[in-house]
N, C-alpha and C positions, 0 to 999 in steps of 0.2 A: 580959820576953821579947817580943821582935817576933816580928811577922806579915807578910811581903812581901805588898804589892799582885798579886806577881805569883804568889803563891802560891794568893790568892782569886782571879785568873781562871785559873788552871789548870783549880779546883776546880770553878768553875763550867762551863768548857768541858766537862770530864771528863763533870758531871750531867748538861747538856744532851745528852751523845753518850749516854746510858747507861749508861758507865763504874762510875757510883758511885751507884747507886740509891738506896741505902740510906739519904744521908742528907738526904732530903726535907725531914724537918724542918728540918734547917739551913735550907736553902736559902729558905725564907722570907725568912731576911735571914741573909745571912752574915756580916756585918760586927759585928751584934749578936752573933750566935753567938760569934765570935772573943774579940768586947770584953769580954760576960760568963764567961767563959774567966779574965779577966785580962791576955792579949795586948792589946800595942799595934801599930796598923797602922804599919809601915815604907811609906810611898810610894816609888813614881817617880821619881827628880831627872831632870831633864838629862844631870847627869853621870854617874847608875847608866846613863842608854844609852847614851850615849858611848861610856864603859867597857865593857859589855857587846857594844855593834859591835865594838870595836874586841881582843876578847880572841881569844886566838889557837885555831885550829880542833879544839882536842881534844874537845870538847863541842858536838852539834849542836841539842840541844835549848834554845829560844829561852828558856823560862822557866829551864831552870837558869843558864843564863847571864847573867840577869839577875841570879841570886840570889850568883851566885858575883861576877857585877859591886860586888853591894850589899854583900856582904863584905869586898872588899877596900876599898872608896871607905869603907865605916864601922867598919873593922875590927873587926868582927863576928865570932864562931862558927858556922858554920853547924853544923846539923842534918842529916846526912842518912847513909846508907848506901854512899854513890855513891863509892865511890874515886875514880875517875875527877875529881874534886873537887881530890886532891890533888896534880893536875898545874898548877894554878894558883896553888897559895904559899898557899891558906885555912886559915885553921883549921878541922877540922872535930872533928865531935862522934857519937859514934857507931859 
């Protein structure tokens, strides 16, 4: 299973606001958190923001649209509860 890049800085931004208090401990290192998990981190391409600029305006939120960018360029599953998801053609899960 992947991990989006962009999923770890949501998470991180979230911590820093206060959002997600709770889990300090990760936040030592997230990346480890994730890895020993068993997740693989999914990066960035060029072309996941391309794809992502360039997706049509159903979805304002920058990191979902990444994520829904990185599911179509890797045809992927996503994860999520977000209907709204499936105005783009992704698979989702959930």
């Amino acid at each position: 299973m992947l991990v989006s890049a962009a999923t770890a800085w949501e998470i991180s931004i979230k911590y820093k606001s206060g959002k997600l208090p709770n889990i300090a401990p990760l936040m030592i290192s997230l990346e480890t958190a994730i890895l020993d998990e068993g997740f693989t981190g999914l990066p960035i391409t060029l072309r996941h923001a391309e794809l992502a600029g360039g997706l049509p305006p159903h979805h304002k939120d920058p990191f979902d649209r990444m994520l829904i960018a990185q599911a179509l360029a890797e045809s992927l599953t996503l994860i999520s509860h977000e209907r709204l998801f499936d105005r783009y053609g992704v698979v989702r899960l959930w």
